[in-house]
BALOBA-1460 file (C-alpha; in Angstrom, 3 decimals):
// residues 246
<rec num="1" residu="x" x="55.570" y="82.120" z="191.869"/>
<rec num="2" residu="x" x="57.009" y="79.527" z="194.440"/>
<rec num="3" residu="x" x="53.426" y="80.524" z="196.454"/>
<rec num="4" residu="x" x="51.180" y="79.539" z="193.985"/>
<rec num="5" residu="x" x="53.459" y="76.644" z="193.084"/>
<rec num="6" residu="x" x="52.777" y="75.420" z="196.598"/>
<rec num="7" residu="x" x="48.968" y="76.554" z="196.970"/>
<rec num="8" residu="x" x="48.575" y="73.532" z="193.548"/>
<rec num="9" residu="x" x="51.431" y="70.984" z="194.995"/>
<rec num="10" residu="x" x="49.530" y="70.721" z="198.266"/>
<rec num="11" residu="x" x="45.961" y="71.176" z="196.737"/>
<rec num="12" residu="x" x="46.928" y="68.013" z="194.415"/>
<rec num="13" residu="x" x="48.055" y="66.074" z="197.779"/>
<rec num="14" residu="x" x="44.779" y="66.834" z="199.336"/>
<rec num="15" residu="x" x="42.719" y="66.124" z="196.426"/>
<rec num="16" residu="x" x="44.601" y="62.547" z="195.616"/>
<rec num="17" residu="x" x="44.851" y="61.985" z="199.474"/>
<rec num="18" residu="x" x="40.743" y="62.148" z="199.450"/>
<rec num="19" residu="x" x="40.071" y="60.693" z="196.319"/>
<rec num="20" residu="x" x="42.433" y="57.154" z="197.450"/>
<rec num="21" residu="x" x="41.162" y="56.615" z="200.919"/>
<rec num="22" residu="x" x="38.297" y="54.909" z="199.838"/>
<rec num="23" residu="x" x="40.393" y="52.874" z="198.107"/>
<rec num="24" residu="x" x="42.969" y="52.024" z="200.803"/>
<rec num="25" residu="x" x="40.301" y="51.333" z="203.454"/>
<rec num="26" residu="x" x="38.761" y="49.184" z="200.642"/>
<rec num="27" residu="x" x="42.382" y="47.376" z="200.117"/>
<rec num="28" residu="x" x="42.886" y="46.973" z="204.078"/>
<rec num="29" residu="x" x="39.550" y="45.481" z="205.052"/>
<rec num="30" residu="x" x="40.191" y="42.614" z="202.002"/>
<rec num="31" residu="x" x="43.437" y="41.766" z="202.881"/>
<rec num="32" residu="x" x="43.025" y="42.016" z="206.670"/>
<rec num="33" residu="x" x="41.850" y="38.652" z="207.617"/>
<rec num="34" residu="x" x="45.075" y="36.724" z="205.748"/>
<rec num="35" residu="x" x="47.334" y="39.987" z="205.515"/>
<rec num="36" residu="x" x="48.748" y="39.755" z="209.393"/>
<rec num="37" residu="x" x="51.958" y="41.389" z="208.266"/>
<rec num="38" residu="x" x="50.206" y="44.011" z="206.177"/>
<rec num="39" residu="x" x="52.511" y="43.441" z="203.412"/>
<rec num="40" residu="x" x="49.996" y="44.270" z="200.945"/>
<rec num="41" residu="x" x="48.436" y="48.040" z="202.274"/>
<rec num="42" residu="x" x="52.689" y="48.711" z="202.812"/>
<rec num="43" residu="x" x="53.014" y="48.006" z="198.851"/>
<rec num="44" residu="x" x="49.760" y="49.662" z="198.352"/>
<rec num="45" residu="x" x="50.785" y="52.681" z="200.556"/>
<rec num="46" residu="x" x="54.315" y="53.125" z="198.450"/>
<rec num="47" residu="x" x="52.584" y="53.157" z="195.561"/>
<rec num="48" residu="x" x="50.487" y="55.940" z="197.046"/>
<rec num="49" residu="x" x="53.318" y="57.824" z="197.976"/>
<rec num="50" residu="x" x="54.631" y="57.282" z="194.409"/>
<rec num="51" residu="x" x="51.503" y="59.295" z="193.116"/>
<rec num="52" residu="x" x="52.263" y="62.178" z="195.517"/>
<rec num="53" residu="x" x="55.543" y="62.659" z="194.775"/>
<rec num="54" residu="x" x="54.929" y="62.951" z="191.166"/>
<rec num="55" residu="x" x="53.280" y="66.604" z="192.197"/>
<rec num="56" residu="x" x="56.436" y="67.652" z="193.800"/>
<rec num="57" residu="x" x="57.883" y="70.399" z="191.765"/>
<rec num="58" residu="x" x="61.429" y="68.949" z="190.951"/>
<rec num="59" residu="x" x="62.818" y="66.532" z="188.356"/>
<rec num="60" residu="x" x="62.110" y="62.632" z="188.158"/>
<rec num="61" residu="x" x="63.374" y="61.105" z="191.573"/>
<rec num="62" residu="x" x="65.160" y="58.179" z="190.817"/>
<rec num="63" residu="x" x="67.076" y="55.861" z="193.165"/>
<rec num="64" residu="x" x="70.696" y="55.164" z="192.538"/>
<rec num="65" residu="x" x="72.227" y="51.773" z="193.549"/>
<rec num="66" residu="x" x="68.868" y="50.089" z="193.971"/>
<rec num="67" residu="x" x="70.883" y="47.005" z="192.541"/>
<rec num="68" residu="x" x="72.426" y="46.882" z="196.178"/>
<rec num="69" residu="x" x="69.454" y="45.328" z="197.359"/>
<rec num="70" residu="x" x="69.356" y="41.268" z="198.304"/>
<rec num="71" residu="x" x="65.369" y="41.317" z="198.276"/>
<rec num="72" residu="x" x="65.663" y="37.705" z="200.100"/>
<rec num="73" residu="x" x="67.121" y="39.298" z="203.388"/>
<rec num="74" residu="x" x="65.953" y="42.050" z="205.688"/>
<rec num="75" residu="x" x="67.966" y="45.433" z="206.246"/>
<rec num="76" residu="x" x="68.004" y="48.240" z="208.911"/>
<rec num="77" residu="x" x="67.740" y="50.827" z="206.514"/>
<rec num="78" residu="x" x="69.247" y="54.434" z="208.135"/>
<rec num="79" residu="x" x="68.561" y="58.158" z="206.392"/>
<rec num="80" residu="x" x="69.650" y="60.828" z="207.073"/>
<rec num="81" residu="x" x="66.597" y="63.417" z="207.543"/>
<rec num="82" residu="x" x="65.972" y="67.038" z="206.071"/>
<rec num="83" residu="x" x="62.374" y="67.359" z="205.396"/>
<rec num="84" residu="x" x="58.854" y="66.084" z="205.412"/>
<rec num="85" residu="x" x="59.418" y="64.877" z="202.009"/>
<rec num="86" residu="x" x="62.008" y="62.217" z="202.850"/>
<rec num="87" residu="x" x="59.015" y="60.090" z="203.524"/>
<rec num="88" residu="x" x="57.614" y="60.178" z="200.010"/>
<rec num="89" residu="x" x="61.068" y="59.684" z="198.780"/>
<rec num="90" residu="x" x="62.117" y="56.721" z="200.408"/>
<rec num="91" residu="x" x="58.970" y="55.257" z="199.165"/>
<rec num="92" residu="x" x="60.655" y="54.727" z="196.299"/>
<rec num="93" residu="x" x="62.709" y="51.975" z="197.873"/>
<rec num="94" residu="x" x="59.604" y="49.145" z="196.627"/>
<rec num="95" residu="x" x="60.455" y="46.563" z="199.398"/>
<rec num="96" residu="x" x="58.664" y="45.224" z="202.897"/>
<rec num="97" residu="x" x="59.429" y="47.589" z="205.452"/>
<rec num="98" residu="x" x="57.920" y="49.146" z="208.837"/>
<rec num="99" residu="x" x="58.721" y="52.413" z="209.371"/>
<rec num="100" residu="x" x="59.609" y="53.595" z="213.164"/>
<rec num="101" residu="x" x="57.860" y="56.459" z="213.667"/>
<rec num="102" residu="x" x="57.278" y="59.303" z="216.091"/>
<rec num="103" residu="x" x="53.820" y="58.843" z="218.094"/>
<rec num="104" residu="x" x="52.922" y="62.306" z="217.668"/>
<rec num="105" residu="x" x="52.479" y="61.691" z="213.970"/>
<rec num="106" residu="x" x="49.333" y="59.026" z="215.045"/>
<rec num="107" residu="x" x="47.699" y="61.788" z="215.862"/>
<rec num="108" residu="x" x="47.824" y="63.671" z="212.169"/>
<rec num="109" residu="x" x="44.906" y="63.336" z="210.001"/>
<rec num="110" residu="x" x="45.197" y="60.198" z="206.962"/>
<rec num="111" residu="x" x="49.130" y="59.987" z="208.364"/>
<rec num="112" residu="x" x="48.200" y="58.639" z="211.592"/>
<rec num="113" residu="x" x="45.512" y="56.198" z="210.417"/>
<rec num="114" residu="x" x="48.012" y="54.925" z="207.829"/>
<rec num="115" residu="x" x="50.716" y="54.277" z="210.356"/>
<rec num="116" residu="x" x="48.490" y="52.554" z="212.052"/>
<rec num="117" residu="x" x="46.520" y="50.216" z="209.068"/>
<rec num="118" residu="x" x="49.786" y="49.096" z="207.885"/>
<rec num="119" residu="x" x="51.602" y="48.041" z="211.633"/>
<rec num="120" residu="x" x="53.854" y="50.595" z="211.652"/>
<rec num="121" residu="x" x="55.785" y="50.907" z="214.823"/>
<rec num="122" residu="x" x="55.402" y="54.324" z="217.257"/>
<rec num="123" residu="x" x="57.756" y="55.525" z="219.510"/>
<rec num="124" residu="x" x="57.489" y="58.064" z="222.140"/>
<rec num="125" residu="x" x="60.550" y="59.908" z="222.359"/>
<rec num="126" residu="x" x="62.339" y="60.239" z="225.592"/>
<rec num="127" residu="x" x="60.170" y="57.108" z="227.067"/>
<rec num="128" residu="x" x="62.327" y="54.508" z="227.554"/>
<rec num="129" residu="x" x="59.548" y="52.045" z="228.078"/>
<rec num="130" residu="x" x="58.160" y="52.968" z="224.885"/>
<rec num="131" residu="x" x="61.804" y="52.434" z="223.060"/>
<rec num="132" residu="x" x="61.927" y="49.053" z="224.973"/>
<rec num="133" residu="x" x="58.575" y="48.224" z="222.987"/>
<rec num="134" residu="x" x="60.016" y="49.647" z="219.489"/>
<rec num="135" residu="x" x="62.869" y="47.674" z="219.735"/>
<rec num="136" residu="x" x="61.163" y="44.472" z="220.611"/>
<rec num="137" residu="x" x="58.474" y="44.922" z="217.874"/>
<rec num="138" residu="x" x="61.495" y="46.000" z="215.551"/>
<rec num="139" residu="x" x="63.795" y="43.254" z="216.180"/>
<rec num="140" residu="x" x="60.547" y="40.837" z="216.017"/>
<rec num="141" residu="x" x="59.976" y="41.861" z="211.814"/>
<rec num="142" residu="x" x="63.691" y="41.965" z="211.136"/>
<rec num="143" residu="x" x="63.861" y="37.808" z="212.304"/>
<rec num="144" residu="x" x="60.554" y="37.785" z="209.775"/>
<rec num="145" residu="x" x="62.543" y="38.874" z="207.107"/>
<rec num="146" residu="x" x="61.036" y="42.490" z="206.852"/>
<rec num="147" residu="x" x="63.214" y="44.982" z="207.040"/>
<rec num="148" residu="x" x="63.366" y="48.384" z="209.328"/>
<rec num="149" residu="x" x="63.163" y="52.093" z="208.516"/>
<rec num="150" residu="x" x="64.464" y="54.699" z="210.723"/>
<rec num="151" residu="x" x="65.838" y="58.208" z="210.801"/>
<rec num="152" residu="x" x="68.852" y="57.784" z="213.187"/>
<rec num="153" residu="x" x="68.793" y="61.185" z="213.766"/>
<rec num="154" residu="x" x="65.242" y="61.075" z="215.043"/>
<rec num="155" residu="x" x="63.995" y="64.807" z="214.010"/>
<rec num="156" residu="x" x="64.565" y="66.787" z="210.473"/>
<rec num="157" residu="x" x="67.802" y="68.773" z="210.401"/>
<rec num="158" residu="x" x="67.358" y="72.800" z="210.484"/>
<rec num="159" residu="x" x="70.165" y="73.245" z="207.609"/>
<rec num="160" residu="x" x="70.585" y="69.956" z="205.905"/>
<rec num="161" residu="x" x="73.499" y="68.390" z="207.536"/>
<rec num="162" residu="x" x="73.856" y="64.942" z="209.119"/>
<rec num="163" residu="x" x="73.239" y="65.492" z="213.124"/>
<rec num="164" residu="x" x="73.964" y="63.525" z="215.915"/>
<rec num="165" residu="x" x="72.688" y="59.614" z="215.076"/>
<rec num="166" residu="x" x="70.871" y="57.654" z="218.160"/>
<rec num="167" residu="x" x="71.670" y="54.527" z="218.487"/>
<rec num="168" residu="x" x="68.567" y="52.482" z="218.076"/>
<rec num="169" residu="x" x="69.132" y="51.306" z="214.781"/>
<rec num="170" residu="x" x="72.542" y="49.824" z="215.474"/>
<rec num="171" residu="x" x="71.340" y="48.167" z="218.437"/>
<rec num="172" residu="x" x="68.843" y="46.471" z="215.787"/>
<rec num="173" residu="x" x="71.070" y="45.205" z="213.705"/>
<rec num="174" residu="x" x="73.743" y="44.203" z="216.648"/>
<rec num="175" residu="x" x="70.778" y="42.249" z="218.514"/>
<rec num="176" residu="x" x="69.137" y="40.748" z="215.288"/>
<rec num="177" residu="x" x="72.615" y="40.206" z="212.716"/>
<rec num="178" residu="x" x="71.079" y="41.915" z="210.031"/>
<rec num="179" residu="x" x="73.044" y="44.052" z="207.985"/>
<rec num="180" residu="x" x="72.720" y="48.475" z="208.001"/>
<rec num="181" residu="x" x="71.445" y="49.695" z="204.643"/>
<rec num="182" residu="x" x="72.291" y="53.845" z="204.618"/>
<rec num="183" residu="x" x="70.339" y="55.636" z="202.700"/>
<rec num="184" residu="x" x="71.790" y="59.291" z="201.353"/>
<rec num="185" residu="x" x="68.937" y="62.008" z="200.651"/>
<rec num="186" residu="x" x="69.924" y="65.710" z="199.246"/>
<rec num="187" residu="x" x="67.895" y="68.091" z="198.493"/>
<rec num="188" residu="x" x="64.641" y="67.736" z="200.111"/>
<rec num="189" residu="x" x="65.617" y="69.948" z="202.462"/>
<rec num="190" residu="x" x="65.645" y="72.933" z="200.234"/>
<rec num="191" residu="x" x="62.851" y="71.882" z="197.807"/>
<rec num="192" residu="x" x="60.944" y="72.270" z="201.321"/>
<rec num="193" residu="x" x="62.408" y="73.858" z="204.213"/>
<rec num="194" residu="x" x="61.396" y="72.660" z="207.926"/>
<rec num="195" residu="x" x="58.574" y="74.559" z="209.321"/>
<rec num="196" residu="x" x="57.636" y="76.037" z="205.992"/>
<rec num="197" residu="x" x="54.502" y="74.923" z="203.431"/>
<rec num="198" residu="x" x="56.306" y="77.151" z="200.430"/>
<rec num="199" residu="x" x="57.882" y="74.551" z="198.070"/>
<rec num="200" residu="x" x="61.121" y="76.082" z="195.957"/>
<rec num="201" residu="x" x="60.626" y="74.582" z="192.794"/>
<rec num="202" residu="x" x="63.320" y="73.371" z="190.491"/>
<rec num="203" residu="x" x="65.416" y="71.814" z="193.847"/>
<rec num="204" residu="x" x="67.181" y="68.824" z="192.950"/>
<rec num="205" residu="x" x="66.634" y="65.634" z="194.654"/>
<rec num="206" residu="x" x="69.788" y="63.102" z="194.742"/>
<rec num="207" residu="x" x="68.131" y="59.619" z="196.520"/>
<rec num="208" residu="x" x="71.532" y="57.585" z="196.629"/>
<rec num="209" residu="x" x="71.533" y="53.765" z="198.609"/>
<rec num="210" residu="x" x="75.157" y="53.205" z="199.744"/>
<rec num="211" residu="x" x="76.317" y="49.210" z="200.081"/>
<rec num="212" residu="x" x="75.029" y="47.754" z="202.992"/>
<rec num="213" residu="x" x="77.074" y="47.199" z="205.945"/>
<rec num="214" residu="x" x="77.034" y="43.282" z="207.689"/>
<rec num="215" residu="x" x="77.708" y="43.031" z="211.482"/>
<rec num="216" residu="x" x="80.335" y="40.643" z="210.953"/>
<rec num="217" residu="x" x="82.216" y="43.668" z="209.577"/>
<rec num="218" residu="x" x="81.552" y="46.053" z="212.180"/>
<rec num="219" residu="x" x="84.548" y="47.376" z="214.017"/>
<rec num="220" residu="x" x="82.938" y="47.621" z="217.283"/>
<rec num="221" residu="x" x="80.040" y="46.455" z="219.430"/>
<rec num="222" residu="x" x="79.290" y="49.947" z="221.115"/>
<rec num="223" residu="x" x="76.212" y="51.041" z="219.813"/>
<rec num="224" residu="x" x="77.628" y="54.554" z="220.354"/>
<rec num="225" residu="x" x="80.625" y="54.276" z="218.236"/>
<rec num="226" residu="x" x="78.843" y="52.461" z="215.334"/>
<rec num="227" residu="x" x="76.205" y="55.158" z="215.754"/>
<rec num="228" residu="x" x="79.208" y="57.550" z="215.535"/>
<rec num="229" residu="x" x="80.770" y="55.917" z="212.601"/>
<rec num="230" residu="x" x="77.530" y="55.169" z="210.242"/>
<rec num="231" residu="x" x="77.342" y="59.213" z="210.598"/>
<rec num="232" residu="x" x="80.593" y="59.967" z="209.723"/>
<rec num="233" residu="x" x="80.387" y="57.221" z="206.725"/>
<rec num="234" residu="x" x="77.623" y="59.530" z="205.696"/>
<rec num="235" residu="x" x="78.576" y="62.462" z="206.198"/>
<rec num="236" residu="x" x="81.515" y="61.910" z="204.070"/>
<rec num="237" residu="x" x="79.271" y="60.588" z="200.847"/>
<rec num="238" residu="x" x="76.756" y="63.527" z="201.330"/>
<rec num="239" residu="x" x="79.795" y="65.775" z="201.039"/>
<rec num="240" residu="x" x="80.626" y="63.967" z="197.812"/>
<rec num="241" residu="x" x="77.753" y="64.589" z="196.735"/>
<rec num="242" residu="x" x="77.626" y="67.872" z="197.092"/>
<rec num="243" residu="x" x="80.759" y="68.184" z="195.879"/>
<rec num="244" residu="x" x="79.860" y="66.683" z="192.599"/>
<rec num="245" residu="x" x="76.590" y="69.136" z="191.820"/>
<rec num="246" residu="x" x="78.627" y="72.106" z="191.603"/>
């Protein structure tokens, strides 16, 4: 069942996916020449998403503790990462954000050309040059008042617990004073595992934003230690979580 499930979920992206390009080149071209930010294709492209995810066989994915959320300031929003899906899912989170992303996803069919319509920001992993130029173009939006999105952990995790964070993010908000928005995603990883096309339908999907955290409140400077105790700070609610659906 969970075959056939999947053969309609991803016909339905591919189908919606063709049938909206036209649109979203049509959306880019009119808003290029005033749209330098790209502020409108990243609203149009989360609305996108929105339509996607409504195929994915699970309940209604709502966010709690949206209310968190000063809309007038820009975050480094962190999540923690256990499928292809957390993409779609933080989607959900309807403010102006750039994504960090790796470079090898340029390269993917309608992925790639939307990363790079909307002035998303690559990053080659393991080039420090290239991590020189993310942070730069990072820190540069965050003093614009558009806020960040990264996966601290860089990669999807193989079993769905929090790995070892990188410390980019932190350095972000260190260098720019903006405050770390963690983000708490369960269940993705099981609705689809990594690797795998064959969705298990019914998964839950808890979407949780925790209360952002202000650099004036940091305990330390080291980017390793905050990176060290963001994970542990999430670790610890994703246990709750867990705790809490059985």
């Amino acid at each position: 069942m969970n075959k056939i499930i999947s053969a309609l979920v991803w016909s339905a992206f591919i189908l919606t996916t063709l049938i909206l390009f036209p649109v979203s080149l049509l959306i880019w071209f009119l808003t290029y020449p005033f749209d330098t930010s790209r502020k409108v294709f990243h609203y149009w492209l989360l609305i996108h998403s929105g339509i996607l995810a409504s195929f994915l066989p699970c309940g209604r994915i709502r966010p709690e503790g949206t209310e968190k959320i000063n809309r007038n300031i820009s975050y480094v929003i962190i999540s923690n990462h256990q499928s292809i899906l957390d993409i779609l899912v933080l989607n959900r989170i309807f403010i102006n954000f750039k994504w960090i992303s790796k470079i090898e996803n340029l390269s993917v069919p309608f992925l790639g050309w939307y990363l790079r319509m909307a002035g998303y920001i690559p990053v080659e992993r393991g080039n420090r040059e290239s991590r020189g130029e993310m942070i730069k173009s990072a820190a540069r939006c965050l003093r614009n008042n558009i806020s960040i999105m990264i996966f601290p952990e860089g990669t999807r995790s193989p079993d769905g617990n929090i790995g070892f964070f990188k410390t980019g993010a932190f350095e972000l908000a260190l260098m720019t004073d903006k405050p770390v928005l963690p983000v708490i995603i369960d269940g993705t990883g099981r609705l689809l595992r990594k690797k795998s096309r064959i969705f298990t339908a019914g998964a839950k999907i808890t979407f949780k934003i925790l209360d952002p955290v202000f650099p004036g409140s940091f305990m330390t400077s080291n980017h390793d230690e905050l990176a060290a105790a963001f994970r542990k700070i999430m670790t610890r609610e994703l246990e709750i979580i867990r705790a809490g659906e059985q």
